[in-house]
C-alpha positions as CSV (number, residue, x, y, z in Angstrom):
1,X,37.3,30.5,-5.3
2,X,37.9,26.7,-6.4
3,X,36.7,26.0,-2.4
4,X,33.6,27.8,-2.3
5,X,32.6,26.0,-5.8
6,X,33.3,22.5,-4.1
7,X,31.5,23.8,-1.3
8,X,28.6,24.8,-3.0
9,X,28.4,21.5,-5.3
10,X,28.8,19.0,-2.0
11,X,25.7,21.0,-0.5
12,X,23.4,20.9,-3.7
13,X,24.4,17.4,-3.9
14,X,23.7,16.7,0.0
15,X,20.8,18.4,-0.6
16,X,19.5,16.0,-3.6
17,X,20.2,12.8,-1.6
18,X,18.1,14.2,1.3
19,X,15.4,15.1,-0.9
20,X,15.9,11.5,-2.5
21,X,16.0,10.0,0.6
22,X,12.9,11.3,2.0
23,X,10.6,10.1,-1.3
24,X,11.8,6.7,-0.7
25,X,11.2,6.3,3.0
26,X,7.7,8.0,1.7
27,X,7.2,5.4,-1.0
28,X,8.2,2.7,1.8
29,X,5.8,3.7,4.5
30,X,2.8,4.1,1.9
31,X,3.5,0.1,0.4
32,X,4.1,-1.1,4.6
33,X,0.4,0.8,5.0
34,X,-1.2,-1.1,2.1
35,X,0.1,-4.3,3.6
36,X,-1.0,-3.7,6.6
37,X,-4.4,-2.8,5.4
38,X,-4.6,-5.9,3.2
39,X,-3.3,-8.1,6.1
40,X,-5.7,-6.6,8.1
41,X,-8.5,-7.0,6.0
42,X,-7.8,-11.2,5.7
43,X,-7.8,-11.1,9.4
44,X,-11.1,-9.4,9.8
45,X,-12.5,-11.4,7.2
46,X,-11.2,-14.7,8.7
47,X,-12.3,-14.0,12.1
48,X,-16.2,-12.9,11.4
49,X,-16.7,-16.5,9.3
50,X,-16.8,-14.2,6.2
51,X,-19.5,-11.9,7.5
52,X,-21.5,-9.7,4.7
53,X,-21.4,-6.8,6.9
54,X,-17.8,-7.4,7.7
55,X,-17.2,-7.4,3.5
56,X,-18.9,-4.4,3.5
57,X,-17.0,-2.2,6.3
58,X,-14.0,-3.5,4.5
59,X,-14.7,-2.4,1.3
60,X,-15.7,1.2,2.6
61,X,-12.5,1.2,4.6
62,X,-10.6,0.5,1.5
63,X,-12.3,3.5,-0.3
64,X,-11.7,6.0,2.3
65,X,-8.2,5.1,2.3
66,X,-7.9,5.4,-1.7
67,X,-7.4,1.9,-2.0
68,X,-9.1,-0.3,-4.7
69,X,-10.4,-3.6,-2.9
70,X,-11.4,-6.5,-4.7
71,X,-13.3,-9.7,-2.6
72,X,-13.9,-12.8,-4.8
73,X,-15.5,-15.8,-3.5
74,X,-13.4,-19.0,-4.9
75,X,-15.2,-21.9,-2.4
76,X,-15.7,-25.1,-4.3
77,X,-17.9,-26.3,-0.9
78,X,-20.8,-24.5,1.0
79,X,-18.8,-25.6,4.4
80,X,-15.9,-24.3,3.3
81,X,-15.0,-20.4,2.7
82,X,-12.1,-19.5,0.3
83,X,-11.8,-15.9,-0.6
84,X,-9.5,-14.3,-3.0
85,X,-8.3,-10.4,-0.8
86,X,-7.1,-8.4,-3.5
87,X,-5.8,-4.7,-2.9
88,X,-4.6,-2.4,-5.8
89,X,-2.9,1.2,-4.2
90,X,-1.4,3.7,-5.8
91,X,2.5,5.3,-5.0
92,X,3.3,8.4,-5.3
93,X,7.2,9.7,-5.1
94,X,6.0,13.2,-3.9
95,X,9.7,15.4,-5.1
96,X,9.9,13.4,-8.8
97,X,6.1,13.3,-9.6
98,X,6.7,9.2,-10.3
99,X,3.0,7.5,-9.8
100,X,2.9,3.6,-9.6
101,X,0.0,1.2,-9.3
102,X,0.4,-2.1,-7.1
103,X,-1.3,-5.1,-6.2
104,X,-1.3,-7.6,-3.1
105,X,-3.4,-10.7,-3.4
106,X,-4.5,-12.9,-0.6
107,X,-6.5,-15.5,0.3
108,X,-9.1,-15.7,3.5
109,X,-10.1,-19.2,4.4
């Protein structure tokens, strides 16, 4: 009886770390996507010289994705573009209903 007890708490307890396990890779994969986003973003921004339209795609991109994108301009000279990139996603731990707000700032120049 004392066996099938031990049994029975190792397999809830295997059970838990699994679950565990899989809400952290998920957290993990959903932060690596909003870098990648946010990286990706800089780079399309960079390479069109700061196009409008660009902007634009970019900020509908971020919406459809549930991301919050903010573009500031920051140049001090016409002939020079500096852009503040910032992203603000949300995580979600999917088994433990946790919710957490971050933020990745950039710049594109």
């Amino acid at each position: 009886m004392k066996m099938m007890i031990e049994g029975y708490v190792l397999i809830i307890g295997i059970m838990i770390l699994c679950l565990l396990s899989t809400g952290y890779i998920s957290v993990s994969m959903q932060i690596s996507n909003a870098r990648n986003f946010h990286s990706m973003t800089v780079d399309r921004l960079e390479t069109s010289h700061f196009a409008s339209s660009v902007k634009e795609d970019c900020l509908y991109e971020a919406q459809k994705n549930g991301y919050q994108l903010n573009i500031e301009d920051l140049s001090l000279y016409e002939d020079q573009s500096f852009l503040l990139v910032e992203l603000n996603y949300t995580v979600k731990m999917p088994f433990l209903n946790i919710v957490s707000v971050g933020n990745i700032q950039g710049y594109a120049r």
